[in-house]
N, C-alpha and C positions, 0 to 999 in steps of 0.2 A: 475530656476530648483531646485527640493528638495538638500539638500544637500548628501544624502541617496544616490540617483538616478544618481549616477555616470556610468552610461551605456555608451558605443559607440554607440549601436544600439539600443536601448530600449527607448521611450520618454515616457513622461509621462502618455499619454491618452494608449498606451500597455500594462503598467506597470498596471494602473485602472483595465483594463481588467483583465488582469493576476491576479491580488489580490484579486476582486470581484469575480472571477471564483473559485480560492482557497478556499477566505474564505464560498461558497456556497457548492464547494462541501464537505469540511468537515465537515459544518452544517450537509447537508441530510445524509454524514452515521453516524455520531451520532447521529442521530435520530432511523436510522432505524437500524443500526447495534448492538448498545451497549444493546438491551434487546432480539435479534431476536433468542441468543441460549438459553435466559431462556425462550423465549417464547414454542420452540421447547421442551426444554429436561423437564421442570418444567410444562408446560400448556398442551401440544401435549401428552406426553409421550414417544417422542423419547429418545432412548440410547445415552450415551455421542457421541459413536462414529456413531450413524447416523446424533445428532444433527453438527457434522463436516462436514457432507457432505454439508453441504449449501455453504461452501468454499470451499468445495475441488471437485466437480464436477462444481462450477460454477467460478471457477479457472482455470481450464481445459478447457472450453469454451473458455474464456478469451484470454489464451496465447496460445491456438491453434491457434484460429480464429490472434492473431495477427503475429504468429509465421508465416505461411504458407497462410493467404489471405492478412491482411492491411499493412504487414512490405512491402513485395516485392509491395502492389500497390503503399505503400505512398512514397518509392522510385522512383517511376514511374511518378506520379502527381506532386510530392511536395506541395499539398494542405492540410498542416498541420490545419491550422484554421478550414478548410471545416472540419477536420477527426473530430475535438473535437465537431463542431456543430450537425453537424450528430448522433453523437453516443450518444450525452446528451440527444439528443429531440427522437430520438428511443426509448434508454432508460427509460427516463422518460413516452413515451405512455404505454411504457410495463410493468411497475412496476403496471399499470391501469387495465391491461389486467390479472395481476399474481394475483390479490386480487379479479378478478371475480372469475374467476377460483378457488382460495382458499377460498371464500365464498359460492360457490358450494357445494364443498366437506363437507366444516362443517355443511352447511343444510343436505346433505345425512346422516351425523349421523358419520358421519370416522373421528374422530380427525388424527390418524394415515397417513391416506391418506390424510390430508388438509395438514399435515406437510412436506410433499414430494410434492405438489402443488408449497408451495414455493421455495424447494430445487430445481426441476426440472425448475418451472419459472424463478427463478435467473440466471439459465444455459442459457436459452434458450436467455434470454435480452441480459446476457454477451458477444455470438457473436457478437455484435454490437455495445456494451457498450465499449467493446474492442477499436474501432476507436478512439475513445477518449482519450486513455491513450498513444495510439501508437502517434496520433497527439501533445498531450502536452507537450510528452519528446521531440519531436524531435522540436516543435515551442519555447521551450525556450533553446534550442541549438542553433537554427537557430538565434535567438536575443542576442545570451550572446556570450562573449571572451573564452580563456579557463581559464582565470585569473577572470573573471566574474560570472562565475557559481556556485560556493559554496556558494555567497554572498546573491547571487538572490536567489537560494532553501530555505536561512537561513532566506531570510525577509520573503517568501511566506508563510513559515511555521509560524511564528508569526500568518498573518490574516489565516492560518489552523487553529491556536490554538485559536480565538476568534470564528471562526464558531465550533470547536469544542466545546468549552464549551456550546456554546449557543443552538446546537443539542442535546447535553446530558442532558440539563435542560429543554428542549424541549419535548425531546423523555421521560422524566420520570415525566412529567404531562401525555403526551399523552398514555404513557403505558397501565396505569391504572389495572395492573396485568393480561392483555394479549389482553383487550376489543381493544386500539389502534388496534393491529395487526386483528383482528377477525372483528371489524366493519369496517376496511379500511381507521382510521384517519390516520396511518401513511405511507401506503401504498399512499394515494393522497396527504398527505402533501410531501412526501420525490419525489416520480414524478414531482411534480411542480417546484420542485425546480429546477429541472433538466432544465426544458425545458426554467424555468427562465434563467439560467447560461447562456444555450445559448445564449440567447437574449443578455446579454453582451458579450460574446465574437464579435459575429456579429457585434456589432456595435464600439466594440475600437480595435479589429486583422486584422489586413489584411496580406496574404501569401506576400512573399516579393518576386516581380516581378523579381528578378533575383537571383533566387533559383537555379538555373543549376549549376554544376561543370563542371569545362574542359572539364572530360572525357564524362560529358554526350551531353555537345557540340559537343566533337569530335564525336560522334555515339558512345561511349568504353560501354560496359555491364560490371561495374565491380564484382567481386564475390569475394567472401571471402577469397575462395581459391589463388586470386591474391593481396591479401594486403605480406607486409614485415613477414615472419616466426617468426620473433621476435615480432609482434605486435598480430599473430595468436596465438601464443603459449600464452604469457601474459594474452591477452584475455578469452580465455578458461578457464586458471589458474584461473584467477583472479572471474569470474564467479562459477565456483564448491565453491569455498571460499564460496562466497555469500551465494550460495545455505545451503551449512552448516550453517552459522553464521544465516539467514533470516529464517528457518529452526527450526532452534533450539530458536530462541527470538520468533518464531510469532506460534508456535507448542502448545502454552496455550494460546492464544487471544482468541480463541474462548470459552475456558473452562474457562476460568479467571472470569467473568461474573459468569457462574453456581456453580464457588466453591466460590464467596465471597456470591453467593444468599444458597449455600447448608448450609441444621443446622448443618450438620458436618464439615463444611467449618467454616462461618463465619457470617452465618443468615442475610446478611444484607438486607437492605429493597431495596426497588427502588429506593426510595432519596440518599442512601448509595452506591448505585452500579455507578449510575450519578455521586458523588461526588468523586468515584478512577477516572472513566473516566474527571472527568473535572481537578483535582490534576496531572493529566499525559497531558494534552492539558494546562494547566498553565508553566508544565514544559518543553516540548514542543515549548513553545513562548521563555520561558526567554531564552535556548540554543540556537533559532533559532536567539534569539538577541544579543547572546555572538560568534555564527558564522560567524552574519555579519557585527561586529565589530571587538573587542579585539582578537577574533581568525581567523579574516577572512584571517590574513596573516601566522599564522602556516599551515605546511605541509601537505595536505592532507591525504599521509598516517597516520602520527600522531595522527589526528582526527578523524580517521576511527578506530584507536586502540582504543583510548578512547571511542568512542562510543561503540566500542563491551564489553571492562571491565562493560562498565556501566550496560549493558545489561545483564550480566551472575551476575553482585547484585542484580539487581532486581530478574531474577529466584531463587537465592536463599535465598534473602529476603520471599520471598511469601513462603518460609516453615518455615521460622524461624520466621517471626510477630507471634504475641502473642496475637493481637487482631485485629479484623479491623480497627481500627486507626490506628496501626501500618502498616498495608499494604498501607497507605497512601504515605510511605517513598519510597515502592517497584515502585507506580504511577510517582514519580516522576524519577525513575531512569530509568522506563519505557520510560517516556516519553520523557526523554533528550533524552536518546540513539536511540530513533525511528528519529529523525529530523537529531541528527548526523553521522547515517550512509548513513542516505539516500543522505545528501548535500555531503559529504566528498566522498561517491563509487560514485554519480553520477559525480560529479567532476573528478573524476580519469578516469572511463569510457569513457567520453563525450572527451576524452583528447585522447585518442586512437581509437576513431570511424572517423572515414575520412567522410565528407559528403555526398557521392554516399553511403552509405549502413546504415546511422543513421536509415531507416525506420526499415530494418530489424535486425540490432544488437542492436538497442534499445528495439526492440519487445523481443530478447534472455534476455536482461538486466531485462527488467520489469517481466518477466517469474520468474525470482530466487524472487522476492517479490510475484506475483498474487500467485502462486503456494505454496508459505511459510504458506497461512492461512488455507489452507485445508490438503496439501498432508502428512505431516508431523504428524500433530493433526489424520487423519485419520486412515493412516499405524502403526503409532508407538506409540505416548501418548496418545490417547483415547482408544485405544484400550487392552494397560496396565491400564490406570486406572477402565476400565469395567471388566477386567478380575479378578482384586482385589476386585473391589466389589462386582461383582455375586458370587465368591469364595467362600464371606464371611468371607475372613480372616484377612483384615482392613476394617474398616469405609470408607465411602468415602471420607469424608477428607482427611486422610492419603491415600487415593489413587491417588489422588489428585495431593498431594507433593512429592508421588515417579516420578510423569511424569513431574513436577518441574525438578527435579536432572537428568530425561531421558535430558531433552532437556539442561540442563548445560555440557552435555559430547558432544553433537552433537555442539557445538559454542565452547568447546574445539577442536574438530580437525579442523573446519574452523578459528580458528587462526592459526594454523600450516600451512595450506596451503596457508593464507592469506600474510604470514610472508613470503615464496617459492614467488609469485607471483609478489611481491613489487621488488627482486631482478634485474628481468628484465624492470621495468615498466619504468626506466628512459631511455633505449635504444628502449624501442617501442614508446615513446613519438617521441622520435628524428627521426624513422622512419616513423612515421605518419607525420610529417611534411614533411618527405621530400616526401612523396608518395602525399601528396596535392598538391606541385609543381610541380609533371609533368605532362605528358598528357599521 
């Protein structure tokens, strides 16, 4: 056995899976994601704040469809493996289907309308795609301790960070200044991949045969509303945090791309925009390597602070660089803090969800991330920086950097509340345990 590989319940041939699935699906969206808002706002001609909407209507999709159909079913089945299979190979047909469709449109003559082909098609996959995300959280719960789970998110994120590279140098040959996305190379390349992943899953997961809790032996339907008041309250708490903090770092993801490509931004090329994205998946690994060692035994809360400081230098690095090389420093603080809030809140989470309801309070948890790339970008920073620059009273550069500083006051009050939340979390741990013990 690796010496890494110190699971109770994980052997090696799961762990395979698990990393091969990782590192695939972070390949396909760095392929398809890191050029799809310059494709939109710089080729299409959409405004910053329509080109958001490809996140934030197909976000919506996403953590509806898990919120209210896959959480309460995959409580019901427990066929976590099934949910990731399903929704990769849906997904992946559909990404086939979203590039007919969008090559339609651009034969009719509508740049404008091919651009909403994909906005609306992305939606449309996401109820399905969804499955996927709902099964992965709750299938490396169902394999990890609670002692075990920062460790695992930290390695997985490592092979994220080599499919990550390997997509963004991928996707920025394949670009080729919008022709990928318009001829459909990245549209069949980033499908395939999908439908690939599954193929590994299938063949090193299997649902684990004795997935039932007590309660659902004994016939009990448990609900949310019957966990401990201390683990309900916690909970909630500790989710709104998210929301702000996930909120406020992912509220430029989708513009970050359009202002290092804008001349009043930072001019960079395609090879230049691939090289922040692969400098934040470099950074990325190394954190997810210092998680699953040297830090894997600091406090979870701890980690989670850290992660968020890290997070509010990068937004305000990205006003203060002076050049695009210099937003290279922004890449990596970027991309530490994306791995350690994710291992560090999902550790803490996963520590207060009881196993009769991971389908559906993983579905609420994943919501505060799915919903951070759209809803945020759409309501509040794209729509300041459009407003500044139709105005005509900054550049858009500088428009740019005022929604920089928007989104450093909204990860301001999610430490506040985040810091509220921590206070109870050692007494709803203790309650979660004991509510797992009874019947």
């Amino acid at each position: 056995m690796l010496s890494f590989l110190n699971y109770k319940k994980l052997g090696i041939k799961e762990f395979s899976g698990l990393s091969t699935f990782q590192f695939l699906a972070y390949f396909r969206r760095a392929i398809f994601y890191t050029f799809l808002s310059i494709y939109l706002r710089l080729v299409l001609g959409l405004s910053t704040t329509e080109t958001t909407l490809m996140a934030t209507i197909g976000m919506l999709a996403n953590t509806g469809s898990q919120m209210w159909l896959w959480g309460p079913l995959l409580d019901k089945t427990k066929k976590n493996a099934g949910f990731v299979i399903t929704g990769e190979i849906v997904a992946g047909i559909g990404h086939f289907l979203i590039f007919w469709w969008h090559r339609s449109a651009l034969d009719s003559g509508s740049n404008y309308f091919a651009g909403y082909t994909i906005i609306f098609g992305l939606a449309m996959v996401e109820i399905f795609w969804s499955m996927s995300n709902n099964g992965w959280s709750a299938l490396i719960s169902e394999y990890t301790d609670d002692s075990e789970r920062k460790q695992l998110m930290s390695q997985l994120s490592v092979l994220g960070g080599f499919g990550g590279i390997a997509g963004a140098l991928t996707g920025g040959y394949l670009y080729e200044g919008g022709i990928g996305f318009s001829e459909g190379t990245i549209f069949y390349f980033a499908g395939s991949i999908m439908i690939i992943s599954s193929l590994f899953v299938i063949f090193t997961i299997r649902d684990r045969p004795n997935g039932l809790t007590k309660h659902q032996i004994d016939g009990v339907d448990i609900k949310f509303k019957d966990l401990p008041e201390v683990v309900r309250k916690t909970y909630i708490l500790f989710l709104i945090a998210l929301v702000f903090l996930n909120f406020g770092r992912n509220s430029m993801a989708v513009m970050t791309s359009i202002y290092l490509a804008d001349t009043n931004g930072f001019a960079a090329t395609d090879q230049q925009v691939a090289l922040y994205r692969n400098v934040a998946s470099i950074a990325t690994m190394i954190a997810g390597i210092a998680l699953g060692s040297i830090l894997s035994k600091i406090n979870d809360t701890k980690v989670l602070v850290y992660g968020t400081l890290s997070s509010i230098l990068y937004l305000v690095w990205m006003v203060l660089a002076p050049s695009f090389e210099w937003t290279l420093l922004a890449a990596v603080l970027n991309g530490a803090s994306m791995v350690i809030i994710q291992a560090s809140s999902y550790a803490i989470v996963a520590s207060i969800i009881p196993p009769d309801l991971r389908g559906r309070l993983f579905a609420y948890y994943n919501t505060t991330f799915f919903l951070s790339w759209g809803i945020a970008a759409t309501f509040i920073t794209a729509p300041i920086a459009d407003f500044l620059i139709y105005s005509k009273n900054i550049n858009s550069g500088d428009a740019y950097r005022v929604s920089y500083m928007v989104a450093v006051g909204l990860m301001i009050v999610g430490i506040g509340i985040l810091l509220k939340s921590f206070r109870t979390l050692e007494a709803a741990n203790r309650a979660t345990v004991e509510f797992n013990k009874s019947k």
